[in-house]
C-alpha positions as CSV (number, residue, x, y, z in Angstrom):
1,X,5.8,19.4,27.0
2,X,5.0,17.8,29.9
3,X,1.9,19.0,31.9
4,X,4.3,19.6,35.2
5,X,6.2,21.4,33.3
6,X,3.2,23.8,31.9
7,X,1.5,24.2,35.0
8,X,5.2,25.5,36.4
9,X,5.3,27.9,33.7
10,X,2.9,30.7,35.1
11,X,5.2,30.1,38.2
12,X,8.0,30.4,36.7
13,X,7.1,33.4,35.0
14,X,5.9,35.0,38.4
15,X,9.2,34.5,40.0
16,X,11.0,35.8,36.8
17,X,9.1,38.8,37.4
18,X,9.6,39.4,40.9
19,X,13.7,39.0,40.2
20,X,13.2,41.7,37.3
21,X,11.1,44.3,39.8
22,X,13.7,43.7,42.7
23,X,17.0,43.9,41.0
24,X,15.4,47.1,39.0
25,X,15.0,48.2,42.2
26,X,18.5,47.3,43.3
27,X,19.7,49.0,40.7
28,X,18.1,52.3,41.3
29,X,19.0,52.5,44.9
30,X,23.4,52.4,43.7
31,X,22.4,54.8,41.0
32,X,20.8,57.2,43.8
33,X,23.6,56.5,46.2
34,X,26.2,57.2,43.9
35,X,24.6,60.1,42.8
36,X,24.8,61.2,46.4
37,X,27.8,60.6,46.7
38,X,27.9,57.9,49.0
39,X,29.2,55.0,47.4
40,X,28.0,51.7,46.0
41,X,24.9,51.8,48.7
42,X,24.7,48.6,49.5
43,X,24.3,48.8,53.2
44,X,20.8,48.8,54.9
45,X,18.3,48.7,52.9
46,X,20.3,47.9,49.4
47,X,22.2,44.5,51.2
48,X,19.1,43.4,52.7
49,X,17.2,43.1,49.3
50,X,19.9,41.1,47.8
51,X,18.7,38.2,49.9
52,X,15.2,37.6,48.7
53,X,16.6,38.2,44.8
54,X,19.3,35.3,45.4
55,X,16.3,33.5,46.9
56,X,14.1,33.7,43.8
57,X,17.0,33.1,41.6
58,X,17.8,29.6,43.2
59,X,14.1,28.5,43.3
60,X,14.1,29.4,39.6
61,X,17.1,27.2,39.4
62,X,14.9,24.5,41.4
63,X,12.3,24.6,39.2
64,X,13.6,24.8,36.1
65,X,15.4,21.9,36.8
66,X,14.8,18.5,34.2
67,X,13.2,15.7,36.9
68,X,15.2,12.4,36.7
């Protein structure tokens, strides 16, 4: 293993983290809203965090990406 690639680890395993707590997160917020009775909840607070867990995901993508 490269040492890029091992100094990107701890990185990588940061972001991987972040994704986990947000889409747990996420995931709670539907269950409450359908609970509620108010559908799927994905307006307000639930569509705005989809952003910064698409964001994470693609510079996870980035990084995990071989170098040419």
């Amino acid at each position: 293993m490269s040492d890029e690639k091992v100094s990107q680890k701890p990185l990588m395993v940061g972001i991987s983290l972040a994704i986990l707590v947000l889409s747990a997160r996420l995931l709670y917020l539907v269950d409450q809203s359908l609970r509620d009775g108010e559908g799927m909840g994905l307006s307000g607070d639930g569509a705005i965090e989809t952003i910064p867990i698409l964001i994470l995901l693609l510079s996870l993508i980035h990084i995990s990406e071989p170098t040419r």
